[in-house]
C-alpha angles and dihedrals in degrees: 000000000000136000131260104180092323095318130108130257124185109219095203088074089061098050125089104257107254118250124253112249106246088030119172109249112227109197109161093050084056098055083047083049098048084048107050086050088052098043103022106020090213136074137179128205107193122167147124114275119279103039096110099255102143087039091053099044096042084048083057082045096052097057104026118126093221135064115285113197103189125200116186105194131207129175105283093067084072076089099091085216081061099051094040100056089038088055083042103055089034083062102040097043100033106032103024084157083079087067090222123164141182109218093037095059116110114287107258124185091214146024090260088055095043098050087046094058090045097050082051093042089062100040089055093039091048083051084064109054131088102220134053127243134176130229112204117204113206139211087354088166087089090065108105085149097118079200090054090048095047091054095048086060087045090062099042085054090047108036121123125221090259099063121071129198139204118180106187109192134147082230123046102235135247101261121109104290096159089060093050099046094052092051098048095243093124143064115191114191097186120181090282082073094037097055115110115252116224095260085047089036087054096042093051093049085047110036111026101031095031090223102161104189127139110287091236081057090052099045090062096053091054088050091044096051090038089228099303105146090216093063099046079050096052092052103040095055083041080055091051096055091039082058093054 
């Protein structure tokens, strides 16, 4: 761990998720990615649990060409002086570039100022710089915080170009997407995107989970499970005990 004005802070929650070995490979729903972040700035990733989200999007984090700052969330960052000392060390450690820190932000008298004029903080210091970077947002689902929500909103009317943005969540959260949407500032890939299709459906049962069964087997099972990457999963290990 390390230390935020006395507080913990688990580093783990601030790091890319690493990658599976004998990962499927998804090609087409990166270049969608790179170019949502080029064309809308932000992108949101909503879809049951199971369909791969965080996998694809740490795969895009892992080979992009520009700084990634990561935030995996949990319910205790619901506490605004959570989620205030987690923005602030995400800033300072992973896009020092932002110039953020922690004991030169404007004074506040309490945790809803103080995540206000960090939220501002970044928005201004983002303005500044010369090359882009993306934050990606985690597991937001667990947010329940109106104020959290609200500033989310306040970020995604005030971002800069510069700043991109990737909120992964099994909901899609209660922020304005209608007016996003309308105004092409947002691209959604929902489970409909994230669905394997039958080549990828086919490489993950025999390549990552080494299930060797007859391809008109197989192709039962992708037709079956309609592509979720939970169910494949599922069958394939119930396949594995069945062989032993």
């Amino acid at each position: 761990m390390i230390q935020f004005k006395g507080l913990p802070i688990i580093r783990t929650k601030i790091m890319i998720p690493a990658l599976r070995a004998r990962m499927v490979h998804r090609p087409r729903l990166l270049m969608e990615i790179e170019r949502g972040l080029a064309d809308e700035g932000f992108i949101l990733v909503s879809a049951p649990a199971g369909y791969g989200k965080t996998t694809l999007v740490s795969e895009w984090a892992q080979q992009s060409q520009h700084p990634v700052a990561w935030l995996s969330l949990d319910e205790h960052d619901n506490e605004l002086m959570a989620i205030n000392r987690y923005l602030t060390t995400l800033a300072e450690s992973r896009l020092p570039q932002l110039k953020i820190d922690a004991d030169n932000l404007p004074p506040a008298g309490n945790p809803e100022e103080e995540f206000h004029n960090l939220l501002i903080s970044i928005i201004n210091g983002s303005s500044e710089l010369s090359e882009p970077y993306t934050v990606v947002v985690d597991d937001y689902q667990v947010i329940q915080n109106p104020q959290i929500h609200a500033g989310l909103a306040l970020l995604l009317d005030n971002k800069p170009p510069q700043m991109g943005l990737i909120v992964i969540s099994r909901t899609d959260p209660p922020i304005p997407l209608a007016r996003l949407r309308a105004n092409h500032r947002i691209l959604e890939i929902n489970s409909r995107e994230l669905e394997f299709s039958l080549a990828e459906a086919m490489e993950f049962l025999h390549n990552t989970m080494q299930c060797q069964l007859e391809d008109s087997r197989l192709h039962q099972i992708v037709q079956l499970t309609q592509g979720w990457v939970t169910g494949l999963q599922l069958i394939a290990l119930a396949q594995h005990s069945a062989d032993k």
